[in-house]
C-alpha positions as CSV (number, residue, x, y, z in Angstrom):
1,X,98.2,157.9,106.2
2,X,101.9,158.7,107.1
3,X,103.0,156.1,109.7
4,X,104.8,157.8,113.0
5,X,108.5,157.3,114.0
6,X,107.6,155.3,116.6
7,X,105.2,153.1,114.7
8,X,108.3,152.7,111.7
9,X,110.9,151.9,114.5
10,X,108.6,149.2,116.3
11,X,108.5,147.3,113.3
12,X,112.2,147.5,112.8
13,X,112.5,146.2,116.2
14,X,109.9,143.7,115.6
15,X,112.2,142.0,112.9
16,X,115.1,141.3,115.1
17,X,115.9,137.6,115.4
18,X,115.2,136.1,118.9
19,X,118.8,135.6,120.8
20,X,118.7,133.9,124.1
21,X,115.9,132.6,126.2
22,X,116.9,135.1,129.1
23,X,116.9,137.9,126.9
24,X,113.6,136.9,125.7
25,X,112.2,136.7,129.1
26,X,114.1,140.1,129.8
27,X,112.0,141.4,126.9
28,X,108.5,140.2,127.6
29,X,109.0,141.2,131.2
30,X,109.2,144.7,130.9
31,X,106.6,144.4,128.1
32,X,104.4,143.0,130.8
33,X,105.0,146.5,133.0
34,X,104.9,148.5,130.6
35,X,101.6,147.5,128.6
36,X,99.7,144.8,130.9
37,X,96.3,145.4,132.3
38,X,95.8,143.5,134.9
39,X,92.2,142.2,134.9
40,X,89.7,140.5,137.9
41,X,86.2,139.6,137.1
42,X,83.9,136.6,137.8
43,X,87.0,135.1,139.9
44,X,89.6,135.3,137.3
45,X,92.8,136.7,136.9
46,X,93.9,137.9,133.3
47,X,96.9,140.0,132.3
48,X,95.8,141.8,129.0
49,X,98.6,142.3,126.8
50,X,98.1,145.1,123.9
51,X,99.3,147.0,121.3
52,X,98.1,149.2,118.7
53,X,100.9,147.5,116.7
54,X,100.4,144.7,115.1
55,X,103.5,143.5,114.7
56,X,104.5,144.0,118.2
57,X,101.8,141.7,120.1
58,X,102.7,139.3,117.1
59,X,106.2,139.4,118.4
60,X,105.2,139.1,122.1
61,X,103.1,135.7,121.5
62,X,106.0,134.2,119.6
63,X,108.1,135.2,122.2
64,X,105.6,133.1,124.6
65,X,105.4,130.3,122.5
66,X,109.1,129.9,122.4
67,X,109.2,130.0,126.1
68,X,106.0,128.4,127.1
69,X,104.9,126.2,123.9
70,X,101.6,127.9,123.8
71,X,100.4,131.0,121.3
72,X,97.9,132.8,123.2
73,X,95.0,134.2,120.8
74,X,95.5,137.2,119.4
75,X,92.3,139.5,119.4
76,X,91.7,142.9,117.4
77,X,89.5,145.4,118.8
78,X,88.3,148.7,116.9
79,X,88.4,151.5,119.0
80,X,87.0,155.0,117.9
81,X,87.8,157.4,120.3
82,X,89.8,159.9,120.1
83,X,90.2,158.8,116.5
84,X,89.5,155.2,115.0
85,X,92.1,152.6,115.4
86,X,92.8,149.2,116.2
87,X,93.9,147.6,119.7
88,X,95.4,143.9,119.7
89,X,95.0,142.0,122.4
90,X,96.1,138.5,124.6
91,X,95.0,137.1,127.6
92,X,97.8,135.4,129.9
93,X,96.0,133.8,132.8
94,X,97.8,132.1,135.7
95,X,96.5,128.5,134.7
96,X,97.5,128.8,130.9
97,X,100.3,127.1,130.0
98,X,102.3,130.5,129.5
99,X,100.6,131.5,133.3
100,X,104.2,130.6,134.0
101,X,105.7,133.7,133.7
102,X,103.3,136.0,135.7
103,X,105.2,133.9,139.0
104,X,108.5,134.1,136.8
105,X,108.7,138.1,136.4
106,X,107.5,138.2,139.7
107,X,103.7,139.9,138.7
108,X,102.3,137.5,141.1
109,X,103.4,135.3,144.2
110,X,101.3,132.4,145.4
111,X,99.8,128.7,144.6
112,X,96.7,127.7,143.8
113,X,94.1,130.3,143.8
114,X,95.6,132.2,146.6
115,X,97.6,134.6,144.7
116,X,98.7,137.9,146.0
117,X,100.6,140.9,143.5
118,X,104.1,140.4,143.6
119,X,107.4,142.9,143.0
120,X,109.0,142.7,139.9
121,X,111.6,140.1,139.7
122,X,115.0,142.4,138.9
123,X,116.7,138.9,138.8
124,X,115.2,138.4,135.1
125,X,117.1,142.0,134.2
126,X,120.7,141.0,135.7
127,X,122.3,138.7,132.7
128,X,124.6,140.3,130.4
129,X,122.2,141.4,127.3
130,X,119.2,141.4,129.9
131,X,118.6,144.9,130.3
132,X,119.0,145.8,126.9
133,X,116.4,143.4,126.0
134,X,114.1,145.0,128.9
135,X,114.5,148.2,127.1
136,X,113.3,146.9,123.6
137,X,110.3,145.6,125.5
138,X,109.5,148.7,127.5
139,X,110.3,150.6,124.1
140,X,107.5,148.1,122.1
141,X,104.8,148.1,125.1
142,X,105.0,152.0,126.0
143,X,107.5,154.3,124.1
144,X,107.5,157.5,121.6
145,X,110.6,158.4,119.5
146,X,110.7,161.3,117.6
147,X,112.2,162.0,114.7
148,X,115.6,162.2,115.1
149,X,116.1,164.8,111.8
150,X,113.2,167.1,113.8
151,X,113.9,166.8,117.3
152,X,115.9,164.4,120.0
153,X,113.5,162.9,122.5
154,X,112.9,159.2,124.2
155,X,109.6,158.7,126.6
156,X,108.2,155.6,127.9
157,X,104.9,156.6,129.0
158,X,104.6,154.1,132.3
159,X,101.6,153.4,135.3
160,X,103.9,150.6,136.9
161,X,105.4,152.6,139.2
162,X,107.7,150.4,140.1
163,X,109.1,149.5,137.1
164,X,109.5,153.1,135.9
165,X,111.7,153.7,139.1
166,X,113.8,150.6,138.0
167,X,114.2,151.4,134.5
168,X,115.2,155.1,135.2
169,X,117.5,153.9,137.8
170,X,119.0,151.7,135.5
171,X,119.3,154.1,132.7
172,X,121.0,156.5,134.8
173,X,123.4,154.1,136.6
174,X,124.5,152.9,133.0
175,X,124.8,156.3,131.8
């Protein structure tokens, strides 16, 4: 099977070397609100984390373990429909020891168990390098290149509302 564009450069981008803990934080972030489920059931909390890349949600748990010590399991789900593929999967809770960053890119606000569904924290996109690294994430959790040689197009497919406001904002203002 001929592997997409997209699919070819999301493993190139998998392959760059981690820089900074900022960018890395930059990067997950938008990953985050670009890919993330948020789930509630039986009075838990879980951000669900996937990719149909594997190399991609590999990259997003070693960026978690670098910032928060702690690989989060990796699961692999076969979907058939439309056509039959595979999903990969973590769970980020708010009292794992990466639950951290939910409160640190500003997905939720609270202690305890009294949470409440925070706006996304613009301060982790603001360091030199930041926003570039946003953009990688956004690119890994929701985007679709074509072909350069074919055609010229760049989408990120986005529900956050929110951060798709941001990101085009940004784009635009940086031109």
């Amino acid at each position: 099977m001929e592997r997409s564009y997209t699919s070819i450069t999301k493993d190139e981008l998998c392959k760059l070397r981690f820089t900074k803990d900022q960018h890395l934080l930059a990067e997950l972030s938008a990953f985050s609100f670009s890919s993330g489920n948020i789930k509630l059931g039986r009075g838990n909390l879980v951000l669900e984390l996937s990719s149909e890349n594997e190399n991609v949600i590999v990259r997003m748990g070693s960026i978690i373990k670098r910032l928060y010590k702690n690989f989060p399991e990796i699961r692999a789900v076969e979907k058939t429909q439309p056509k039959k593929h595979t999903v990969y999967k973590m769970d980020i809770t708010p009292n794992s020891p990466e639950g951290q960053m939910l409160f640190e890119i500003g997905l939720l606000e609270g202690v305890c168990e009294d949470y409440s569904f925070g706006k996304i924290n613009k301060r982790v996109f603001e360091p030199e390098g930041c926003f570039e690294a946003s953009l990688r994430g956004a690119f890994l959790g929701c985007g679709v290149l074509c072909d350069p040689e074919k055609s010229y197009r760049l989408e990120f497919v986005l529900s956050h509302e929110e951060f798709a406001e941001y990101l085009l904002n940004t784009l635009i203002e940086k031109g």
